[in-house]
C-alpha positions as CSV (number, residue, x, y, z in Angstrom):
1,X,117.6,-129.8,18.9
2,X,114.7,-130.3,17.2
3,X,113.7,-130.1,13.5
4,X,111.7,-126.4,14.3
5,X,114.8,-124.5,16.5
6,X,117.3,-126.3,14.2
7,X,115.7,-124.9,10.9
8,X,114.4,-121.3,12.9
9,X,118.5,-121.5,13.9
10,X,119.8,-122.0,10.3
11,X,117.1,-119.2,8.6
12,X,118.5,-116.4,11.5
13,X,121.4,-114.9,9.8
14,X,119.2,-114.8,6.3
15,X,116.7,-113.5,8.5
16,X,118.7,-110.6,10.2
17,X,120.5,-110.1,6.5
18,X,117.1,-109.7,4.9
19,X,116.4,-107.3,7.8
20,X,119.6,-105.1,7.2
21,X,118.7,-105.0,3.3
22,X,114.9,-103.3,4.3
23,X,117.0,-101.7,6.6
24,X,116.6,-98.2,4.0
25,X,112.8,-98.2,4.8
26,X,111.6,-95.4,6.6
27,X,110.1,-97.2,9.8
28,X,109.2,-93.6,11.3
29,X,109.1,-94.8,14.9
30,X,109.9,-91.2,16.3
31,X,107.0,-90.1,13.4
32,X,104.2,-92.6,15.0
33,X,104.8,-91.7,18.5
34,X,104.3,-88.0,17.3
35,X,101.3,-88.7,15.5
36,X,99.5,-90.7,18.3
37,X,100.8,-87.7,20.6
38,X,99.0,-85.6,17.9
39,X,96.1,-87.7,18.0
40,X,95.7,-87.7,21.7
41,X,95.6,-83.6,21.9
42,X,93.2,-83.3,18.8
43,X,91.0,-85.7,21.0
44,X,91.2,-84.7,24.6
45,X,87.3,-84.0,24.5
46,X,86.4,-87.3,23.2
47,X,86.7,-91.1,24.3
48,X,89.7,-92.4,23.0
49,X,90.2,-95.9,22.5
50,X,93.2,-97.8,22.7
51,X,92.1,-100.3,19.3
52,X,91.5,-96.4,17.3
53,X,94.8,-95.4,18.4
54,X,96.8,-98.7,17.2
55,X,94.6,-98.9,13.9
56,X,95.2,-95.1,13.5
57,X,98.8,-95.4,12.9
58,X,98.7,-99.3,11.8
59,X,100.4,-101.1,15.3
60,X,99.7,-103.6,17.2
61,X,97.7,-102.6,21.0
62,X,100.6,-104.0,22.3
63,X,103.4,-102.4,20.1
64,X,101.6,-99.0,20.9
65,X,100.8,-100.0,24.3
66,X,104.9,-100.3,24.8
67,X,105.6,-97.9,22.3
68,X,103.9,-94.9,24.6
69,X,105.0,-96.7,28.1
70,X,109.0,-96.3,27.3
71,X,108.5,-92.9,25.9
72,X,106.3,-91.2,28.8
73,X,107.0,-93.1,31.6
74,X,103.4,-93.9,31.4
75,X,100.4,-96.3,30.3
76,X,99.2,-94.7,27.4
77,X,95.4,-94.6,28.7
78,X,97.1,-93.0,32.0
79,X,99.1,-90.3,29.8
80,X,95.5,-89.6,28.0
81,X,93.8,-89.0,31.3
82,X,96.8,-86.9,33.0
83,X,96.6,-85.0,30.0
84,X,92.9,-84.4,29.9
85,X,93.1,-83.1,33.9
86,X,96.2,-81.0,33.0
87,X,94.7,-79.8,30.3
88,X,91.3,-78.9,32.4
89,X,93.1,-77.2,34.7
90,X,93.0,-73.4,32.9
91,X,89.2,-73.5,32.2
92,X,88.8,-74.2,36.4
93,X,91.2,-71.5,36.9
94,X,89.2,-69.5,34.0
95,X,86.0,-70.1,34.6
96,X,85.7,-68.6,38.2
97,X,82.7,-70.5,39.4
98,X,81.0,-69.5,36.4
99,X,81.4,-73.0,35.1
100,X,80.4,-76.4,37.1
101,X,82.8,-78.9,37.8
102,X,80.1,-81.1,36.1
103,X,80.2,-79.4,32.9
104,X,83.6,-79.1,32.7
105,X,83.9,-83.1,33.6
106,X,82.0,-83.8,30.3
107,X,84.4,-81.2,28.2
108,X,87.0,-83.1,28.8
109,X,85.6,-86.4,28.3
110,X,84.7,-87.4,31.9
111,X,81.5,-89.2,31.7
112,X,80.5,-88.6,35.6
113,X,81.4,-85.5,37.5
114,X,82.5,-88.0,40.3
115,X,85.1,-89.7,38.0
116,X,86.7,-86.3,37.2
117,X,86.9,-85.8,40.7
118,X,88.3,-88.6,42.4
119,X,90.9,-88.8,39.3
120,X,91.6,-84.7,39.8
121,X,92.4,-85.7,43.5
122,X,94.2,-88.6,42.7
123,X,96.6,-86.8,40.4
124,X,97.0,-83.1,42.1
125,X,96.6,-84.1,45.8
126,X,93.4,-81.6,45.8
127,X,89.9,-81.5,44.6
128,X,88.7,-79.4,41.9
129,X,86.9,-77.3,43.8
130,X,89.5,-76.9,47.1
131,X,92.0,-76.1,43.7
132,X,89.5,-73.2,42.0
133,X,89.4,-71.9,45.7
134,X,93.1,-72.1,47.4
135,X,96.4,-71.1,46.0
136,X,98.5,-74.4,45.9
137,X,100.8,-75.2,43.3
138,X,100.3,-78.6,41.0
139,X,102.5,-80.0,38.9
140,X,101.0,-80.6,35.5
141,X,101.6,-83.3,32.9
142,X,102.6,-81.2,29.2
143,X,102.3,-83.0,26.0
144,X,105.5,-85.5,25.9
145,X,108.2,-83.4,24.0
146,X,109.6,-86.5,20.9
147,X,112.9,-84.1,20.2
148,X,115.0,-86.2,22.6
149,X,114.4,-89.3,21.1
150,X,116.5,-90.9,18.7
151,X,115.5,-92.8,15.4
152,X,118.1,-96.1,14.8
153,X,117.9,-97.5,11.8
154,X,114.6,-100.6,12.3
155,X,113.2,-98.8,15.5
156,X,113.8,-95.7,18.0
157,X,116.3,-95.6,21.4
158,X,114.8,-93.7,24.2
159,X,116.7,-91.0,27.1
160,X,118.0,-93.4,29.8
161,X,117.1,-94.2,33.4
162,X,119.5,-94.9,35.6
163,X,119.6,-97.7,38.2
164,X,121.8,-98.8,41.0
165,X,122.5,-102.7,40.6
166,X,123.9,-104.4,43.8
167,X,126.6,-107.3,42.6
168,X,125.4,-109.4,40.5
169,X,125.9,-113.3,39.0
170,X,125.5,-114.5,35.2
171,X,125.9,-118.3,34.1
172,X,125.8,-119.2,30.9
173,X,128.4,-119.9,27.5
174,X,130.9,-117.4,26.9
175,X,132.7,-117.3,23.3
176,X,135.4,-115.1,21.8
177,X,133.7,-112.8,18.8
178,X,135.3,-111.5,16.6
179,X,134.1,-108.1,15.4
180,X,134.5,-108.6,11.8
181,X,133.1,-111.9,12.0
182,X,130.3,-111.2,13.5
183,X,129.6,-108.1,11.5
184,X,129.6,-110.3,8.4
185,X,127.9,-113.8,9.9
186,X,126.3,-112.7,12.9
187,X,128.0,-114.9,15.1
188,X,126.6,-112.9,18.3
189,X,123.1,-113.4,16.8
190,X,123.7,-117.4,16.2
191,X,125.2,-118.2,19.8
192,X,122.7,-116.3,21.3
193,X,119.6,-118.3,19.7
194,X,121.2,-121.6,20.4
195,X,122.0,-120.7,23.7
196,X,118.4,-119.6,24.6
197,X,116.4,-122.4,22.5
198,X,118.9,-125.4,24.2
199,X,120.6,-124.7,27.0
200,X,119.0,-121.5,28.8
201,X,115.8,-124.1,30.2
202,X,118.7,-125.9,32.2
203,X,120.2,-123.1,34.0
204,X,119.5,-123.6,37.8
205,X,118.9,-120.5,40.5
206,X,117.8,-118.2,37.8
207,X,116.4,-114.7,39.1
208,X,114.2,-114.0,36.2
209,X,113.0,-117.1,34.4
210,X,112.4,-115.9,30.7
211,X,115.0,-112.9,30.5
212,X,118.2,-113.5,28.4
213,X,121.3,-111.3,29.3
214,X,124.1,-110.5,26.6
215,X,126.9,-109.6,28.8
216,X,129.6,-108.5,26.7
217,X,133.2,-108.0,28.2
218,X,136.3,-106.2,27.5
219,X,139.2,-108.8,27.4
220,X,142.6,-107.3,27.3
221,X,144.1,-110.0,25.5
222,X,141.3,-109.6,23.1
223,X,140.9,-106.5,22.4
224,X,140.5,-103.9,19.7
225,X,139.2,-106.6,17.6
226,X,137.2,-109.5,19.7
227,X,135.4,-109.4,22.8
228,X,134.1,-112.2,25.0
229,X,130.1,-113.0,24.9
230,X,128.6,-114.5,27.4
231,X,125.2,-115.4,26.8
232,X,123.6,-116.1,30.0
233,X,120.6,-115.7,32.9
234,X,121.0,-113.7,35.5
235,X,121.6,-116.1,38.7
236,X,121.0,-115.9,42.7
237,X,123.4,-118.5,43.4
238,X,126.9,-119.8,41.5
239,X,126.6,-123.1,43.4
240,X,126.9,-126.1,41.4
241,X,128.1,-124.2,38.4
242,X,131.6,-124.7,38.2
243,X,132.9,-126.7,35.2
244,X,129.1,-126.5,33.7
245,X,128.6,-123.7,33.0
246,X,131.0,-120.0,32.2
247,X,129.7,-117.7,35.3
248,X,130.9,-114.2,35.4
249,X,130.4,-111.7,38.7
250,X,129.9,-108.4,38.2
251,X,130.6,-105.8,41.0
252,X,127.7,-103.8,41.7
253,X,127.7,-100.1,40.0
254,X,125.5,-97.6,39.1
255,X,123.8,-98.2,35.3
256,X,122.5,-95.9,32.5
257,X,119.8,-97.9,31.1
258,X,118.8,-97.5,27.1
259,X,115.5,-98.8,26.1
260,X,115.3,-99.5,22.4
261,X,112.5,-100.7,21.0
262,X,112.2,-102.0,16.6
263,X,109.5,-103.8,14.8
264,X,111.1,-107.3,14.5
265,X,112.0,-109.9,16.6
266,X,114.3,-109.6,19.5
267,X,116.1,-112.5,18.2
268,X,116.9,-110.4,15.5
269,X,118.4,-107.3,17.3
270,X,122.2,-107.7,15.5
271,X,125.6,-106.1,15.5
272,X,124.6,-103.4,12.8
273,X,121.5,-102.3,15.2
274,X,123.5,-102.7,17.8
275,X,126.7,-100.6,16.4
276,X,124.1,-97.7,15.8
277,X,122.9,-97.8,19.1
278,X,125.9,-97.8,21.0
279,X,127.2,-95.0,18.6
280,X,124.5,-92.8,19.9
281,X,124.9,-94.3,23.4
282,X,128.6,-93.1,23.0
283,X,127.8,-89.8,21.6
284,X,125.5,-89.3,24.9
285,X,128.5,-90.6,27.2
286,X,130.6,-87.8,25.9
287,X,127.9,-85.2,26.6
288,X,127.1,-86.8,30.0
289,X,128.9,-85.8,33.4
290,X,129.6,-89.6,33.8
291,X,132.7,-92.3,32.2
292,X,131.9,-95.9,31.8
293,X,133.1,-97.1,34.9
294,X,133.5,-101.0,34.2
295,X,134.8,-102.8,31.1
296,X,131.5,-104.6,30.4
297,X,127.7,-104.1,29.3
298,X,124.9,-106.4,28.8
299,X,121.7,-106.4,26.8
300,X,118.6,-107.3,28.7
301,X,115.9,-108.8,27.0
302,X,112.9,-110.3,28.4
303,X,111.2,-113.0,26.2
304,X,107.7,-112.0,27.3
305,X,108.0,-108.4,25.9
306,X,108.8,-110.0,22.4
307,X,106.6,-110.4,19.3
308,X,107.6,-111.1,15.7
309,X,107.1,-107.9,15.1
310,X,108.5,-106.5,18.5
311,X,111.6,-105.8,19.9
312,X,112.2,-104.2,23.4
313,X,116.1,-104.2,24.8
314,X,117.5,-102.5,27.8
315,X,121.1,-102.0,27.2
316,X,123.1,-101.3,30.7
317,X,125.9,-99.2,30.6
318,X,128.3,-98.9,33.8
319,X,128.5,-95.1,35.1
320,X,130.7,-93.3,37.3
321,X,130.7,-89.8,38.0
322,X,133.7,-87.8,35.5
323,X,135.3,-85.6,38.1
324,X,135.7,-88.1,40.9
C-alpha cells in the first residue's frame, strides 16, 4: 500500500465520523431538485443553460446533471425541451391557425421554426401542424411531481426501478461484521476501501471494470447480530478463483433497484446512511405487493459516477411477488 491509500485509509472512519457529526445540516436535496424544477417552468420561454442552472442552486453541472437524470428519468436539457413542447401544446390547440407554428417556435424558446418541428415530431410521433389538424392523442411530459422522493439524512433516495438479473458471479473478500461494530468503527466502510484501493485491480474476468459491489448476506449462524460482507466485482467467469479469492453465486431474481444519491464521497456512504435508507426501503417493502425473495442485497457503485462531493449507489433488493 502506498503512503497516499494508507493515510486516505486511516483518515476514513474520522472522515465518515466528521460526516455523521454535520450530519444535522439541512442538505435540502429534495428542496434543490424543487427549485431547479421551479426554475425550469419560470423559464420555459427563455434559453436555459445548464452552467445558470448548477450556479442557481450552487452544484456542480455534474451533481445537477445526475441529480435531474435519477429523478426524471431524463437528461436534464431533454426534460427542459419535453417540457417546453408539452407545454406548447395548448396554445397549438388554442390558437386555431390564428397563430404560426413560427411564432409559437420562438415563445417557447425555439430559435428556428424547423427545430421546433423536427423536435415536436420526434417527441409526439406527429407534426405540429398534422397535430393542430387531426384528433390523435399524445402523451405529454408534466412537471416532475418531488412528493415521492425521500430526503436521507446527507442526500435524497429515489422510487425504484426494477430489473430482472439473470445468475450472477461476485469474487472478492468476504468478512463477518458485526452490526455494533461496525456501527461504532465502520468496519464495512474500512474493508471496503482496502479492498477497492489493493486488491480490486487484480480481480480477473471482471464484467464492469471500475464498479465495486457490496454484497451483503444473511448467514444463519450469524445472524441477528453479524452478517457476511463480501466486497467484490461482479465476474463472467469463477475460473481460477478458488482458494484466491471468496466467490459467491447468486441465482438470478427479479430486483427493486434504489438510487440514492448524497454530496460526499461514495467511499463515505456508511452504516448510519445506510440504516436510514434501508429503513425507508423497508417501509416501501411493506407497502409493496412484493417480499424479499433472497437472503442477500448488494450495493452497486460505480467509481466513475463519484466525485468528492458525489455519491450515486444503486441498492438491489431481491423481489418476489407476496401472494405467490
Amino acid at each position: 500500500m502506498n503512503e497516499k491509500k494508507q493515510h486516505h485509509l486511516q483518515s476514513n472512519k474520522e472522515t465518515n465520523r466528521r460526516s455523521d457529526t454535520d450530519s444535522s445540516k439541512k442538505y435540502g436535496t429534495v428542496e434543490t431538485i424543487d427549485q431547479v424544477l421551479q426554475e425550469v417552468e419560470r423559464r420555459l420561454a427563455e434559453k436555459i443553460v445548464l452552467d445558470e442552472l448548477a450556479e442557481h442552486v450552487h452544484l456542480s453541472k455534474f451533481h445537477l446533471h445526475r441529480l435531474i437524470r435519477a429523478a426524471t428519468g431524463l437528461p436534464l436539457m431533454e426534460y427542459i425541451r419535453a417540457r417546453r413542447l408539452s407545454a406548447s401544446v395548448k396554445d397549438l390547440l388554442a390558437s386555431s391557425g390564428e397563430q404560426t407554428i413560427l411564432n409559437l417556435a420562438l415563445s417557447y424558446g425555439f430559435d428556428h421554426e424547423q427545430s421546433y418541428i423536427r423536435s415536436f415530431k420526434r417527441q409526439f410521433g406527429v407534426t405540429p401542424a398534422q397535430f393542430r389538424r387531426g384528433r390523435r392523442e399524445i402523451t405529454l411530459v408534466e412537471r416532475y411531481d418531488t412528493s415521492a422522493l425521500k430526503e436521507i439524512r446527507r442526500g435524497v433516495v429515489f422510487e425504484p426501478t426494477f430489473v430482472m438479473k439473470p445468475q450472477s458471479l461476485y469474487a472478492g473478500r468476504k468478512a463477518t461484521i458485526n452490526e455494533q461494530d461496525n456501527w461504532e468503527n465502520l468496519t464495512a466502510n474500512i474493508q471496503g476501501a482496502s479492498f477497492f484501493y489493493n486488491e480490486y485491480p487484480n480481480i480477473p474476468h471482471k464484467l464492469n471494470p471500475g464498479v465495486y459491489i457490496g454484497l451483503t448476506l444473511y448467514t444463519p449462524e450469524h445472524l441477528p447480530d453479524a452478517t457476511d460482507y463480501l466486497t467484490s466485482a461482479e465476474v463472467s467467469s469463477l475460473d481460477g478463483m478458488e482458494g484466491k479469492w471468496d466467490t459467491a453465486v447468486m441465482p438470478g431474481c427479479k430486483y427493486a433497484v434504489f438510487k440514492y444519491i448524497g454530496d460526499f464521497h461514495a467511499e463515505n456512504l456508511n452504516i448510519h446512511d445506510l440504516n436510514d435508507i434501508w429503513n425507508y426501503i423497508d417501509d416501501w417493502l411493506v407497502r409493496s405487493p412484493y417480499i424479499q425473495s433472497h437472503p442477500h442485497h448488494f450495493e452497486y457503485i460505480d467509481i466513475a459516477n463519484t466525485r468528492e462531493d458525489y455519491c450515486e449507489a444503486d441498492l438491489y433488493l431481491p423481489i418476489g411477488d407476496r401472494n405467490v
